[in-house]
C-alpha positions, 0 to 999 in steps of 0.5 A, spaced: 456 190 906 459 185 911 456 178 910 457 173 916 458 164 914 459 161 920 461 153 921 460 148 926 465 143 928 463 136 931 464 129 932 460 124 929 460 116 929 458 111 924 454 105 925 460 101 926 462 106 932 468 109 928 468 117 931 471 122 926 470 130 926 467 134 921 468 141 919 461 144 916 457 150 914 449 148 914 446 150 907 442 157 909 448 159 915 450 165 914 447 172 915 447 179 915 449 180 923 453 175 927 447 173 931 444 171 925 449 167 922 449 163 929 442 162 930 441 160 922 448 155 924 445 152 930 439 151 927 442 147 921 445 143 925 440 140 931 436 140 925 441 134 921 440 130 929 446 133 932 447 133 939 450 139 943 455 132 946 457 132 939 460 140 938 466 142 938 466 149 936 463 154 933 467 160 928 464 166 924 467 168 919 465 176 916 466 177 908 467 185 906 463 186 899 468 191 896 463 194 892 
């Protein structure tokens, strides 16, 4: 079985307007099909307040379970 993980790549500011990346896999961001994974990703984050101005990319990744 082929499971997908996809992480988000994006910039953030803190308060004091300081800019950094971020690298992350939002909890609940993979699936059993491409698709699935990537809307499950994008979900995650508009739902942490993330703007598409903030994204830099996207990568899915697929893991074989060597049963």
């Amino acid at each position: 079985m082929t499971v997908y993980s996809t992480s988000i790549n994006y910039i953030t500011t803190t308060a004091s307007g300081e800019q950094f990346q971020v690298d992350t896999t939002f909890a609940g961001s993979y699936g059993s099909t491409e698709a699935e994974s990537v809307a499950a990703a994008i979900a995650g984050y508009e739902k942490a307040g993330l703007t598409a101005d903030q994204l830099l990319s996207i990568e899915t990744v697929a893991y074989e379970d060597e049963e």
